[in-house]
matplotlib code that plots the C-alpha trace (Angstrom):
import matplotlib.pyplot as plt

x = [-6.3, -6.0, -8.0, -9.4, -10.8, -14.3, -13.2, -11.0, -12.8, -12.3, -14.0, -13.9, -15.8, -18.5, -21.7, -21.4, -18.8, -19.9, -16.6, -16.2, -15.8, -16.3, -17.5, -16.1, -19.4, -17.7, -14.4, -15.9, -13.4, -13.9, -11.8, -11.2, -8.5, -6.7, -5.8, -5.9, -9.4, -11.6, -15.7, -18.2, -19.1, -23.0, -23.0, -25.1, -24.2, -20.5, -17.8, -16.3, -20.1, -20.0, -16.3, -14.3, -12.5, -9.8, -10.8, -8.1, -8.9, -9.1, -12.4, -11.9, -15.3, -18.3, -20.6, -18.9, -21.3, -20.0, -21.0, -24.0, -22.4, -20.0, -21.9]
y = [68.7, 68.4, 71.3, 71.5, 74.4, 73.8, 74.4, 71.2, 68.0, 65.0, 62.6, 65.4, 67.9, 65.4, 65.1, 61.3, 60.9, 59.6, 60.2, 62.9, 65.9, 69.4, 72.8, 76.1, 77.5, 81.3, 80.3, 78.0, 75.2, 71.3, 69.7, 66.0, 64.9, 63.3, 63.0, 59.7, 59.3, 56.7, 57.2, 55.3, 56.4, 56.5, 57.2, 54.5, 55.6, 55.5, 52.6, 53.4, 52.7, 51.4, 51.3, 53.0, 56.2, 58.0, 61.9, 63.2, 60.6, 63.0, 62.8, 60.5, 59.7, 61.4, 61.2, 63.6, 66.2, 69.3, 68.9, 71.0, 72.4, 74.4, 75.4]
z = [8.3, 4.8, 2.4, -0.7, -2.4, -3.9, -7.6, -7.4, -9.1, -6.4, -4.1, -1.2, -2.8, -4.9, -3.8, -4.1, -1.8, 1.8, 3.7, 6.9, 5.8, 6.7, 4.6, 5.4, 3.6, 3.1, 2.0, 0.3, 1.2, 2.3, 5.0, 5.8, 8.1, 5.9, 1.8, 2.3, 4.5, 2.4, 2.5, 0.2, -3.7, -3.7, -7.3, -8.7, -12.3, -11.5, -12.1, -8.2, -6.9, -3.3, -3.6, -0.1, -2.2, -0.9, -0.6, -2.3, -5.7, -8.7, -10.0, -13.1, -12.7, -15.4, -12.9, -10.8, -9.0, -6.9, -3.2, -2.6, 0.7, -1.1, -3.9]

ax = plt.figure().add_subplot(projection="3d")
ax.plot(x, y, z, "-o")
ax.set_aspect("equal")
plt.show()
């Protein structure tokens, strides 16, 4: 399991990002089984739209949303 805390700007914890993950809703902390696990980028607005994005890909992105599961 690989985790990232919900402060952290990347694919994982954007709201955008349609890869498995999990939220640990008190620690507020998002899990995925790997770094490298790849879901879709449903941001319309963004350049990476319907591209498969690795979770771990720092959010370069100015679209970028924070999950609303670990809000």
């Amino acid at each position: 399991m690989t985790t990232f805390p919900a402060h952290v700007k990347n694919c994982a914890t954007c709201d955008y990002w349609a890869g498995q993950r999990t939220a640990n809703i008190y620690q507020k902390l998002v899990q995925v089984k790997e770094f490298t696990d790849k879901g879709k980028c449903n941001n319309l607005k963004c350049g990476f739209r319907n591209q498969q994005m690795p979770a771990g890909t720092g959010a370069s992105c100015d679209y970028y949303k924070k999950w609303g599961s670990i809000q």
